[in-house]
N, C-alpha and C positions, 0 to 999 in steps of 0.2 A: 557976483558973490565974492567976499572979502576972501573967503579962504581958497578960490583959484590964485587969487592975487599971491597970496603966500608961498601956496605951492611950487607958481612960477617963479616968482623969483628966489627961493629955495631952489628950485633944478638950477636958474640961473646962475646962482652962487656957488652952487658946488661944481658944477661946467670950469666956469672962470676958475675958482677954487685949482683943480685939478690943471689945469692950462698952464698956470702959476706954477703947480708943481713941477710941469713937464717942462718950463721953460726952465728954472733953475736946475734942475736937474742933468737939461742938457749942458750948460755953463760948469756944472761939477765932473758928469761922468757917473759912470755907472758907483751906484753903491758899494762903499766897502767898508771896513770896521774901520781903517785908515782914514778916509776921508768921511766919516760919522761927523767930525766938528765942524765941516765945510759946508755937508747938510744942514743942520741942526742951525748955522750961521748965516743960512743965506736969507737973504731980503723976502728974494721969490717963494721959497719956501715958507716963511714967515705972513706972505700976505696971505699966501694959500689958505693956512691955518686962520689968521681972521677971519676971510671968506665963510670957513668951515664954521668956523662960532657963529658968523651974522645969518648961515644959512641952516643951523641947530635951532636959534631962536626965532627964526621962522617956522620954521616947521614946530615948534611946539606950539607957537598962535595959532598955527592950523591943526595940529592933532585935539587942540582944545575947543574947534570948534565943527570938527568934521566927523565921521565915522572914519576909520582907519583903513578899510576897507572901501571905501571910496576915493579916498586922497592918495592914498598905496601904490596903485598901481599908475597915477600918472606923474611921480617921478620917473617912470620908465623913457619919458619925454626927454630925460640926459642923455638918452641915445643917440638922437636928433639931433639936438643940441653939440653935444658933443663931437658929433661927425661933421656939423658945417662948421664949427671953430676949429676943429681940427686941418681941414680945408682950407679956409680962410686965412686962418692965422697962422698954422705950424706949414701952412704949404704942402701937407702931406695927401698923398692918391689915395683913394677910394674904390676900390671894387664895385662894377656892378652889383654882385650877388652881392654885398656889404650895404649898398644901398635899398637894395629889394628886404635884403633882412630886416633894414632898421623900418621899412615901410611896412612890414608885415604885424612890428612891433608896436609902430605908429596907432593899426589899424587895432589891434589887441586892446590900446588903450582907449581908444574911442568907445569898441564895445563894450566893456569893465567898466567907463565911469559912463555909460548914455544912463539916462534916469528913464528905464522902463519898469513900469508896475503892468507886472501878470497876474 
């Protein structure tokens, strides 16, 4: 179905989206009113933010074609997402109980979108 497709690569873009942000971010340093222009100027943060529009205009081809309440909850799948790019790419540990967490959340979405009629 088209509108998994969306959703996916909606999580997928906000993931990356977010990645983007955490990389420029580490390149700046912690936010402060001082360095606001450094932020607001960086590349990384700049793709971030297209990321965030290409993955707004996904998600409205899918809210236009799903119930909201279906599609809703498996954005939660950023969780996932987000923990194996987090991994992968920023090199950062994971916690057991971090992983068990996000599996518990994994499983939460399976059952919210399974299509059972009672």
């Amino acid at each position: 179905m088209i509108v998994y497709g969306f959703v996916f690569l909606n999580v997928i873009l906000l993931v990356v989206g977010q990645l983007l942000f955490k990389l420029g971010l580490d390149r700046i340093g912690a936010v402060t009113f001082t360095n606001l222009p450094d932020v607001m100027m960086s590349p990384w943060i700049w793709a971030g933010l297209i990321l965030y529009v290409l993955a707004t205009l996904l998600w409205f081809a899918a809210l236009s074609r799903a119930e909201l309440n279906m599609i809703y909850p498996l954005q939660s799948l950023s969780y996932l997402v987000g923990l194996i790019l987090s991994v992968l790419i920023l090199h950062e540990s994971v916690t057991p109980m971090r992983w068990v967490g996000t599996m518990v959340i994994l499983a939460g979405v399976v059952l919210v979108s399974w299509p059972l009629r009672l």
